[in-house]
Each structure stands twice: as C-alpha cells, then as structure tokens.
N, C-alpha and C positions, 0 to 999 in steps of 0.2 A: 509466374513470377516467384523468383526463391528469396524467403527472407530472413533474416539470421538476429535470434534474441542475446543480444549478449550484455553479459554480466561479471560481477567479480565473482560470482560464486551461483549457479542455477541451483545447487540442491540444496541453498539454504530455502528454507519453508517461512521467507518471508511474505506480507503483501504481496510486493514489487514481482516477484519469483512465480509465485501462486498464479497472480491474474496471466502475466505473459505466459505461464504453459497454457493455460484454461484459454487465451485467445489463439494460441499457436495452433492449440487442436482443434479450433473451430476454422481460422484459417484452412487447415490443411483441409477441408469438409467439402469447402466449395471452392477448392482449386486450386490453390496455393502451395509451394512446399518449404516449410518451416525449421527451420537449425537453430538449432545451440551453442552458446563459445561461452566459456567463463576463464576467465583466467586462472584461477582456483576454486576448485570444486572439494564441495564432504561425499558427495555421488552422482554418479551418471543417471540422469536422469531418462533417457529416453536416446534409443540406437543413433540416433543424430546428433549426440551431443557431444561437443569435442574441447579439450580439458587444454589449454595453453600450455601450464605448467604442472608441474607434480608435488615439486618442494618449492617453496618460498625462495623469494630472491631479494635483494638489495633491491630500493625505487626505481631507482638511476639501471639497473641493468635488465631489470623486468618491464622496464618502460620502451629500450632499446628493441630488445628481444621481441617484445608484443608487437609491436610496429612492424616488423618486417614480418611476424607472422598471421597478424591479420591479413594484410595485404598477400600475401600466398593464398590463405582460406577463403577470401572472395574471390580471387581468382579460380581457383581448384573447386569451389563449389558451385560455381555462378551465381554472385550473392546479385542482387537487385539493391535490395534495403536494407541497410544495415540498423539495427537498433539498437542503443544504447540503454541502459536498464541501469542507471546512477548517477549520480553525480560529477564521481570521478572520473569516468572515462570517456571522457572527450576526444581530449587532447589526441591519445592512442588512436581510435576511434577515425580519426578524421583522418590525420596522418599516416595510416597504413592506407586508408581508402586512397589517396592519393597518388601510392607510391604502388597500388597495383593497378593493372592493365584495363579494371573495367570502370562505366560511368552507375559508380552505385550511389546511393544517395544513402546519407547521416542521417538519421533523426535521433535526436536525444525524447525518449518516453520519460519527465519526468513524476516519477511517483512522491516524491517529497516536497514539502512545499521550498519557494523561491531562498529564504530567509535561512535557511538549514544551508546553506552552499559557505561553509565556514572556515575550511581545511587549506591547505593549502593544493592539493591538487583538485580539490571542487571548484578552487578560484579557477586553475588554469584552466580547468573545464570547461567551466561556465564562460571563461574569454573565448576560448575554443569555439564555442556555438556560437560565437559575437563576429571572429574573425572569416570563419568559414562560411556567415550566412547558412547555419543550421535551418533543417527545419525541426521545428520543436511543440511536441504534445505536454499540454498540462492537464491536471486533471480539476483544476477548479478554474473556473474564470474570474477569482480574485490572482492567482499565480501567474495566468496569462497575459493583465495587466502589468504583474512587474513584470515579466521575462520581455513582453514591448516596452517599456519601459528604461530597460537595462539596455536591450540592444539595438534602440534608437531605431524600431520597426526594420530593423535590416534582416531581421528571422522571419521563413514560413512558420505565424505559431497559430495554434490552432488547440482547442479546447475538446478531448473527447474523456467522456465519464465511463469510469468504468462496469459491466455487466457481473450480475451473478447467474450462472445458469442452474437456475434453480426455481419452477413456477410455485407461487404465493401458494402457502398452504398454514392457514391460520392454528399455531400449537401453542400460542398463550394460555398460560398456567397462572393462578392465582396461588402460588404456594410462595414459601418464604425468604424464597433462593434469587439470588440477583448475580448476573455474571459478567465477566471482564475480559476482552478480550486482546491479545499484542504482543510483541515481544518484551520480555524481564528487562528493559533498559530504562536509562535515566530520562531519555526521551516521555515514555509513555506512562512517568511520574504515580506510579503505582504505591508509594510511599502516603503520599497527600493523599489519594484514595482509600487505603486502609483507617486515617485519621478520619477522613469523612463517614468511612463504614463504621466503626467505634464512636463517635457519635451520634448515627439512626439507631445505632442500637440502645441506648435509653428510652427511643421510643418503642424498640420495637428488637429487644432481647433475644429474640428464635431465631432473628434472621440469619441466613448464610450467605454468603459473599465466593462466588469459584472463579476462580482466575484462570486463563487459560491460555500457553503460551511460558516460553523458554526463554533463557537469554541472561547477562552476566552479572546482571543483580541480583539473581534467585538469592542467592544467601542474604544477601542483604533484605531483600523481602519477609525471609523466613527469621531471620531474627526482628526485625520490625513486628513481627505477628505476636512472635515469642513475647516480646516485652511488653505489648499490651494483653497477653492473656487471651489471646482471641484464636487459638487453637482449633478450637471448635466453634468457629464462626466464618473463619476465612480459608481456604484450600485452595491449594497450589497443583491444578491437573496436568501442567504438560502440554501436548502438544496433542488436539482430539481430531472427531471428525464433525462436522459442523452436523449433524444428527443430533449427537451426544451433548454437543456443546448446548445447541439453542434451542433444545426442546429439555435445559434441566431449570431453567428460569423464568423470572415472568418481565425481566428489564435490563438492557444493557448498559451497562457506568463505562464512562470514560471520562479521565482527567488528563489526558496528552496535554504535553505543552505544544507541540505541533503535530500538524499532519499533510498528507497529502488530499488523498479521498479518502477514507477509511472502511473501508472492503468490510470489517465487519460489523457496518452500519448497515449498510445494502445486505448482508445475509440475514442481520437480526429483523431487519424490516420481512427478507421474505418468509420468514416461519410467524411474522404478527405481532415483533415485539418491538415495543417502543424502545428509546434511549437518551439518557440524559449524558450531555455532553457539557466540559469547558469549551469556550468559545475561544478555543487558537484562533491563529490568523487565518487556515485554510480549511475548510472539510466540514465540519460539524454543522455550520449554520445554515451551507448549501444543502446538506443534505435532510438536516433534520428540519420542518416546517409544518407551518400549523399544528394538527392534534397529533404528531406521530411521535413526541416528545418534547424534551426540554434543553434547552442551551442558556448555558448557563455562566456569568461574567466568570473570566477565567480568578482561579483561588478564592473565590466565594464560596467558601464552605457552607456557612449555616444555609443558603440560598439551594447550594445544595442536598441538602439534607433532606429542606422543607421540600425539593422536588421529587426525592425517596416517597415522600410521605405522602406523595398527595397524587403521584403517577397514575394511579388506575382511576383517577376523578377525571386526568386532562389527556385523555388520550381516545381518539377514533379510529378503530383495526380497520374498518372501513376505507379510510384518508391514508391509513397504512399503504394499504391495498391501493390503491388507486396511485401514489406516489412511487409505490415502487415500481410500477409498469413504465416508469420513465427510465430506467436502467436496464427494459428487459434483454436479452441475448440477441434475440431478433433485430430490434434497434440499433444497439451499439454493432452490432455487427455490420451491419449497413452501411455504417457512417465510418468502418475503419475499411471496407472495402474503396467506396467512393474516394476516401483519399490515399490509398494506395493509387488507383488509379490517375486520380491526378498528378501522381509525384513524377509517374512516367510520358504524361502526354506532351 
C-alpha cells in the first residue's frame, strides 16, 4: 500500500511534521511505502519527498495549480492514501483526488485541536471533510466529539494518539532547571510563562527556566526576558535533540492556549519527568493523569506557581512509567496498521 504524508511544508520541525516522518518510517518497516508532498518546503527531507512549488504564488493560483498536481502525483506514484497533515488543505486534497484516475482515499491527520480551524481556508477545509465524507484522525477524543459533532457523523472519525519511539528510561534530576517545550508563537503563550517563571522565583531565586524551540515571537520573547531582568534565569536554546532537551531538567511547563496532543508530554514522560500544564481544551488533561503531574485551570498563575513548588511532593516516576506504555510504538503502531487496512476492505 503506498501512502503519501502531505503538508504545506514537511521540513518545518514542527510536532505535526516530526511525528508523520517518525510514523512514515516505521510504516515503511513492515511493509508499506511512504511519500512526501508539501507544497512549500525549507528542505527536502527524505529521496521521496516531492516539493509542489519552489516560489510562492498567489491563493487563488497555488490552489488551481496544486489540484491538478496532486492529482498527476497520485496517479504517477500510486498513492492509496492520501494524508493530509493541517488544516488548510482539504479543499486541494480531495479535489485533485477526484480529478485523478485512482480510488485513493482522503484522510485529514489532525494534529491541532477542532477550535483552531479559524482561517479562512481552514473553514473550507474543514467543509471539505464535511462535503467529501472524509475520513478523519484526531488525536484526543475531546476533538473527536467535535469533528462528529460538526459533521453530523457523516465522517470515518476515529481517535488514534500519538507514539514516541523511545523506551522509558528514568533521567530525573533534582537540579534547579525546569524546561519548555514548542514553537516561539502566540499560540504556545510563552509570554504568561515567563511572568509565572518570575514569580517562583521569590521562592526560589537559582532557578533556570530553558526554552526550547523556534518561531516568530523570539524577539518578542527576548525582550520580555530583558525587561524583567531575568537573563540569567530564562534561555532561549533553539531547536535541540530530545537527549539535550530532557535529560537538562527535573519538570516540564506548559502554558499553550491550545493544543493537539503534545508530543512533548509523551517524550518528557519517557525520560521520567513530570509536567505541569494549563488545561486548554485538548491535550494536557488526556494526557497528564494522576501522579504524572499537574493541570492546571487555564491563566491561574499563583495555582501555578504553587505546582512549581510542590512538584516533586505530587509526583509518582513509577505512574509515569506505567502511563506512558499507553503510547508505546508497538501499540500505536498496530492500531494505524489495522486501519489502514480497513480503509481498503
């Protein structure tokens, strides 16, 4: 069966990007063969990955254009399954599948939660999977409810979590460091978390705060830092390798206003580190449970704070450990075969 991951861009190093290569190549392991489409890419990621465009277009003539070239690439590759990897590209998506020669099937993969679809081409999108009878993966079974919801149960949808391939190896540190993981945007509200970090620190002065991850608020970050004086308390790494990342702290923060699943909840869990979370609407409350951390009501700072301070009281590595084997590779793997094969019977 050949199935093709597409995206507005495969060599951004988002979540979304990350987990699709990491399942493409497990796909390809036991039998599958797995492609790439982005319509614009920063790099080719892997000999199968094939780039739409080169320069930027107009909506209106990149949407034209994409249509008839998807529809050639399923053809010319023998795609089976087409994946969609965002919001926006539905529309494309369904309509080039249409308008080429074979019966390949749509699914939209989505990695953001329902409520984020705000744009105007995420609306048509998300009509798109409404009109077509998409079938559609979510990754929490609160998003699942809306997307039935929305499209009046006329969608295949179905609920699979994502996998880190990486077995439980306990590297909690009791040292002073606490880290952040996501991209530099307004989304993953990295602003409120500095103010909350500048806060624990009355209690608790030495502490360091590392941030990790890219994206177009950096300045704006960096001067937030600047103005509270916290130079040397909060650092700004970039873009790491989860080694570096989760073996330099002993808790991971997150203040997202949303999410999907949060990919690096499931990594901090598999090196044994708890996390405290805001309680968006999707992600954190699925994933974080009983002693593995804390959630926390969203913009309740002092509530937050108090969970800084009291974390290594309310936390079992143990419960870690045992919770994360609900994501392992081998699992999720299983369950994205089984319904491959159902899409074709």
């Amino acid at each position: 069966m050949n199935i093709c991951f597409f995206s507005s861009d495969m060599g951004f190093k988002g979540g979304a990007e990350k987990f699709s290569l990491s399942l493409s190549n497990e796909l390809d392991q036991i039998g599958y063969s797995c492609f790439y489409l982005s319509i614009y890419s920063t790099e080719y990621v892997d000999k199968k990955h094939t780039i739409l465009f080169n320069e930027k277009l107009k909506q209106r003539e990149m949407l034209l254009k994409s249509i008839k070239r998807i529809a050639k690439y399923i053809d010319e590759n023998e795609i089976d399954v087409f994946i969609c990897i965002g919001h926006g590209l539905g529309l494309m998506a369904n309509l080039g599948e249409i308008i080429s020669k074979r019966d390949c099937k749509v699914v939209f993969h989505s990695h953001s939660p329902f409520n984020e679809c705000i744009g105007i081409a995420s609306k048509i999108s998300l009509f798109s999977n409404y009109l077509f009878k998409n079938n559609i993966i979510t990754l929490t079974e609160r998003d699942k409810k809306n997307y039935e919801h929305y499209t009046n149960n006329r969608c295949n949808i179905k609920t699979i979590r994502n996998f880190v391939d990486r077995k439980f190896n306990n590297h909690i540190n009791n040292n002073n460091e606490f880290i952040s993981v996501g991209s530099l945007c307004e989304r993953k509200n990295f602003i409120e978390l500095i103010d909350i970090f500048n806060d624990y620190l009355e209690f608790n002065p030495n502490a360091k705060l590392n941030i990790y991850g890219e994206g177009e608020e950096k300045d704006k970050i960096e001067i937030k830092i600047a103005s509270l004086n916290l130079q040397n308390n909060i650092f700004l790494k970039g873009f790491c390798n989860a080694d570096e990342i989760y073996t330099s702290g002993s808790c991971l923060l997150m203040t997202s206003k949303a999410e999907g699943l949060p990919l690096c909840i499931l990594e901090a869990f598999s090196f044994g580190i708890p996390c405290i979370a805001y309680d968006c609407e999707t992600g954190p409350k699925e994933l974080i449970v009983d002693k593995t951390g804390e959630v926390i009501t969203m913009h309740d700072k002092a509530s937050f704070v108090n969970a800084m301070i009291n974390i290594s009281n309310n936390v079992d590595i143990k419960q870690i450990e045992e919770h994360y084997k609900n994501y392992s590779k081998d699992l999720i793997l299983s369950i994205w075969d089984a319904y491959f094969k159902s899409l074709k019977s």
